[in-house]
C-alpha atoms as an extended CHARMM CRD file, in Angstrom:
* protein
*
       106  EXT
         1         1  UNK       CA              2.1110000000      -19.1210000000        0.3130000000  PROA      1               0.0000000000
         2         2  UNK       CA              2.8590000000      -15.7660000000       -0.6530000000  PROA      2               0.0000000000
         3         3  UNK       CA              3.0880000000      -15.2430000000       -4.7440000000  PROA      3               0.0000000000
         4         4  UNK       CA              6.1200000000      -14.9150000000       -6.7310000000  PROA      4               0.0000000000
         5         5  UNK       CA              6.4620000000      -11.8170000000       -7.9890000000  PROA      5               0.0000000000
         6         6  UNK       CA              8.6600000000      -10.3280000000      -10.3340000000  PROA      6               0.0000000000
         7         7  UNK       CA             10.3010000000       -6.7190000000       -8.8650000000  PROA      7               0.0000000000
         8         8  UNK       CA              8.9160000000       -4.4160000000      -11.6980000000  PROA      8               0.0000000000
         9         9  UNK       CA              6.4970000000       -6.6920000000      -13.1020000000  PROA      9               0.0000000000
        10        10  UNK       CA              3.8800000000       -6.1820000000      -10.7810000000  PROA      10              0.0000000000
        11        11  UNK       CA              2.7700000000       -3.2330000000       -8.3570000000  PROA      11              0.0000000000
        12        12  UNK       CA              3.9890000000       -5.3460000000       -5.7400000000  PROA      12              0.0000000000
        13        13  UNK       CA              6.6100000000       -7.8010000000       -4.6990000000  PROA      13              0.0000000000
        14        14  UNK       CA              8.2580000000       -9.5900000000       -1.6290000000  PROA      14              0.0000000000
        15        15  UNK       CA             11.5170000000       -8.7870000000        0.1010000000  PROA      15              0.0000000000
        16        16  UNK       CA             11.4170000000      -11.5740000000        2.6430000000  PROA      16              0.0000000000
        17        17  UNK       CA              8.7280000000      -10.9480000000        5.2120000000  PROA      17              0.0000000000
        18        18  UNK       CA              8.1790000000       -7.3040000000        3.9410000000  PROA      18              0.0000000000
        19        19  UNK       CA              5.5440000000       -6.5860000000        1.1180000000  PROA      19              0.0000000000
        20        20  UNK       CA              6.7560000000       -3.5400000000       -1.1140000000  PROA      20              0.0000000000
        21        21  UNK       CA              4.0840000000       -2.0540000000       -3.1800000000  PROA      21              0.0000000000
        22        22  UNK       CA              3.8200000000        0.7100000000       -5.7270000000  PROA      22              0.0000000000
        23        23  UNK       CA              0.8550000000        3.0720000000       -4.8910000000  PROA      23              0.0000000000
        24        24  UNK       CA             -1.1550000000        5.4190000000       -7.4100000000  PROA      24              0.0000000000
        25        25  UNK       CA             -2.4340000000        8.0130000000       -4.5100000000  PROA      25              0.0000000000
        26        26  UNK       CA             -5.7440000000        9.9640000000       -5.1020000000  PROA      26              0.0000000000
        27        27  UNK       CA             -6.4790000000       12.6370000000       -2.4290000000  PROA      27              0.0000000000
        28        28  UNK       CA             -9.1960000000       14.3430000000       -1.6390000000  PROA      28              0.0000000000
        29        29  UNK       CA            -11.6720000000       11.2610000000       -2.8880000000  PROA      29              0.0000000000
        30        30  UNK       CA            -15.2090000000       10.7420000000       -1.3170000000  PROA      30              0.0000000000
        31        31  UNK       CA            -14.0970000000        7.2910000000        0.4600000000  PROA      31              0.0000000000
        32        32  UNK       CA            -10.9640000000        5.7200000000        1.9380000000  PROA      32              0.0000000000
        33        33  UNK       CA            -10.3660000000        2.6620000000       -0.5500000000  PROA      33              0.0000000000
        34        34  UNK       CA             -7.7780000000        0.2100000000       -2.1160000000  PROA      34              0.0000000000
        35        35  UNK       CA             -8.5680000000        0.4270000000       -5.7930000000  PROA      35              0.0000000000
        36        36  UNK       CA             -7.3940000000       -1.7840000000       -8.9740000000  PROA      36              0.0000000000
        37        37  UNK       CA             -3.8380000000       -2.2360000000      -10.2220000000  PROA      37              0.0000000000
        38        38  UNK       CA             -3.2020000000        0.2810000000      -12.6670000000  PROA      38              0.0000000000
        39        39  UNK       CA             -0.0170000000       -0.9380000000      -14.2770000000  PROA      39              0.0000000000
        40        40  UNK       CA              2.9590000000       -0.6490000000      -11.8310000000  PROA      40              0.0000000000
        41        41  UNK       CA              0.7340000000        0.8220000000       -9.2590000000  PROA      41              0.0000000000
        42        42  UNK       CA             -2.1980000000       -0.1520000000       -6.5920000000  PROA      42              0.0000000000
        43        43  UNK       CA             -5.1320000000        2.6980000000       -7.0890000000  PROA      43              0.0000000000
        44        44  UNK       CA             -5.2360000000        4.1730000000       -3.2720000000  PROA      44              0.0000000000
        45        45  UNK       CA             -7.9770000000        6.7200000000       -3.0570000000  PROA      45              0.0000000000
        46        46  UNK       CA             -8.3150000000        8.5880000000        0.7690000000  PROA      46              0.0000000000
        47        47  UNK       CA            -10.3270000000       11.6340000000        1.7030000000  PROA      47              0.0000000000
        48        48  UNK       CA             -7.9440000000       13.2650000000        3.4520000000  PROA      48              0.0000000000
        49        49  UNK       CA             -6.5230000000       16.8660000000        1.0520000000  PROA      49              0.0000000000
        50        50  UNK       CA             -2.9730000000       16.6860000000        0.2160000000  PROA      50              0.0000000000
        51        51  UNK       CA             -1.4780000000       19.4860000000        2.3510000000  PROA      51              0.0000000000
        52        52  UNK       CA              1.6020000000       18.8800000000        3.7270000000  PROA      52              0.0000000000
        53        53  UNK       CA              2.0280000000       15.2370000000        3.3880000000  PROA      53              0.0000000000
        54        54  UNK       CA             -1.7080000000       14.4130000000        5.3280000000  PROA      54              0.0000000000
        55        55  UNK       CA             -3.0680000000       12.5570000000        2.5830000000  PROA      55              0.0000000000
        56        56  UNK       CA             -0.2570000000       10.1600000000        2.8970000000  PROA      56              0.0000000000
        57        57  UNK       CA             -0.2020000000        9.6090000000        6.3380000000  PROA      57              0.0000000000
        58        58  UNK       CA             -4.0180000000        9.4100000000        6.2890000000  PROA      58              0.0000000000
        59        59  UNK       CA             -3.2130000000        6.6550000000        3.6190000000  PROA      59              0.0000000000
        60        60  UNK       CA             -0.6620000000        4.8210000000        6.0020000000  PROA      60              0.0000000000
        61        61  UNK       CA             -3.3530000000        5.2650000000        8.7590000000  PROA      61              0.0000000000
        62        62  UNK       CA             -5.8940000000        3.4770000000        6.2150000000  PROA      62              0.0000000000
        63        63  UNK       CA             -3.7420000000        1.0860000000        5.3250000000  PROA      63              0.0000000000
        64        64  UNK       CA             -2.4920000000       -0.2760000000        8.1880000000  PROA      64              0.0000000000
        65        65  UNK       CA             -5.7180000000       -1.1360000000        8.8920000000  PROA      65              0.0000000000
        66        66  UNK       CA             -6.2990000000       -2.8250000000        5.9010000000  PROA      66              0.0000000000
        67        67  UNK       CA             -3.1520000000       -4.9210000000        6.8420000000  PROA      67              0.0000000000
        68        68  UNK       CA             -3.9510000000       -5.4570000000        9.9660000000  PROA      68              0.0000000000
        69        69  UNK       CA             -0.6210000000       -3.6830000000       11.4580000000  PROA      69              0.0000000000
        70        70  UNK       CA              0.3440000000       -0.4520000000       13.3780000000  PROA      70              0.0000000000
        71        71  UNK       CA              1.0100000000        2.2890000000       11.3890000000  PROA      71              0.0000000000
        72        72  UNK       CA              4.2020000000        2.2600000000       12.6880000000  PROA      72              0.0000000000
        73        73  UNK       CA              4.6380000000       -0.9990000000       10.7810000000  PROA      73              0.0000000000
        74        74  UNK       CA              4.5870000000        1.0200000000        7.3210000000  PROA      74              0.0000000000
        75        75  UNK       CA              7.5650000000        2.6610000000        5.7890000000  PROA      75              0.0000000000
        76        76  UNK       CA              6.6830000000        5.3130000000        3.0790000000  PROA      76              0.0000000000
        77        77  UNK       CA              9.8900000000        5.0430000000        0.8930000000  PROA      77              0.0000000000
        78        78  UNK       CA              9.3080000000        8.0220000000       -1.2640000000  PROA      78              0.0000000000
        79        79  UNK       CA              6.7120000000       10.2410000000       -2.5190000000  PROA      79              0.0000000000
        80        80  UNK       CA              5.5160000000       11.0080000000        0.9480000000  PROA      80              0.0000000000
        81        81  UNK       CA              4.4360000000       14.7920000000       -1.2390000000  PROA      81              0.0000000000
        82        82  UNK       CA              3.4380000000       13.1790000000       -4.0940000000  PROA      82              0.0000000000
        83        83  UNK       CA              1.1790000000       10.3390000000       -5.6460000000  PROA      83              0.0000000000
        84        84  UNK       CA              3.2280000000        8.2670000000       -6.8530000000  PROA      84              0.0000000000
        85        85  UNK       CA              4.6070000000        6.1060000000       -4.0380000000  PROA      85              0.0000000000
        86        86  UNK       CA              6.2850000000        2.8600000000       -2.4640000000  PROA      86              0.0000000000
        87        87  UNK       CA              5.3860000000        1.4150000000        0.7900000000  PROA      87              0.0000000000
        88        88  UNK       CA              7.3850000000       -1.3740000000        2.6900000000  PROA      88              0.0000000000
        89        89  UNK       CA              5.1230000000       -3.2680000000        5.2140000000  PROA      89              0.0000000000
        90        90  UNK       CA              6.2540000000       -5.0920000000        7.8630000000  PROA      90              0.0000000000
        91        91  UNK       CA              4.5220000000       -8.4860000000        9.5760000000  PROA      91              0.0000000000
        92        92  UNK       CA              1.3910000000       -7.9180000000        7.8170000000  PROA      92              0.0000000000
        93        93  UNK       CA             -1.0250000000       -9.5450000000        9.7080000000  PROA      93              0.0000000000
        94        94  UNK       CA             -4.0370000000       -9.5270000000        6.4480000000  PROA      94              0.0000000000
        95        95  UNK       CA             -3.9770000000       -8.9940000000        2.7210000000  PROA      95              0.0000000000
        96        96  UNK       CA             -6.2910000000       -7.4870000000        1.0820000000  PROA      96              0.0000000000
        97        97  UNK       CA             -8.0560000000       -9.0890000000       -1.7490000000  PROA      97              0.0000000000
        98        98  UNK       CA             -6.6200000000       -7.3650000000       -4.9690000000  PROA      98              0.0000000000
        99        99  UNK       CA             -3.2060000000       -8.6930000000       -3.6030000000  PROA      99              0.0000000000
       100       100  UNK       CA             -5.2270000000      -12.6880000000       -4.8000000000  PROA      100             0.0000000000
       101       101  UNK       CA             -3.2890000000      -14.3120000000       -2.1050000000  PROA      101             0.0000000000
       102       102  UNK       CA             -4.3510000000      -16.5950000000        0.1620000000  PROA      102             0.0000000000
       103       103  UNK       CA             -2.1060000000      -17.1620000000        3.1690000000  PROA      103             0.0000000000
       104       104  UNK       CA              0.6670000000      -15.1160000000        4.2330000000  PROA      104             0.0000000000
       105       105  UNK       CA              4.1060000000      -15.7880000000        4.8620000000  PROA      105             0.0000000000
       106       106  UNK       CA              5.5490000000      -18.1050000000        6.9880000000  PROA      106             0.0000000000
């Protein structure tokens, strides 16, 4: 069962079988991690330098992973130069824990 979130009211939400989430980037960090919420946004830190939009496709790379998906399956929808993005995922596969779900959808 996949929560009911509120478009706005969270960092993330459902549209259908497609997670959208807000991200907080941080480039250039020591590790690849998902962080904490951080009011609208999901803390994503990755180690690759933002030149040229490679910290965010570094990030999709990560986080596909985390997802269990291709990267392929990840739409940046803006802020592919800048921190402050949103991501549409497609047939997610996994959630990671911060989402506090525990099944997917059907």
């Amino acid at each position: 069962m996949k929560p009911q979130q509120v478009r706005g009211a969270s960092f993330f939400w459902w549209e259908g079988e497609t997670l959208v989430v807000n991200i907080l980037g941080k480039p250039s960090a020591s590790v690849d991690a998902i962080g904490k919420p951080k009011g609208p946004q999901l803390k994503v830190s990755v180690t690759a330098a933002p030149r040229d939009g490679r910290a965010t496709d570094h990030m999709v790379r990560f986080l596909a992973k985390e997802f269990g998906v291709p990267a392929s399956a990840i739409e940046v929808v803006f802020g592919r130069m800048n921190v402050n993005k949103q991501l549409r995922i497609r047939a997610l596969r996994k959630l990671p824990p911060v989402f506090q779900q525990t099944s997917l959808p059907d």
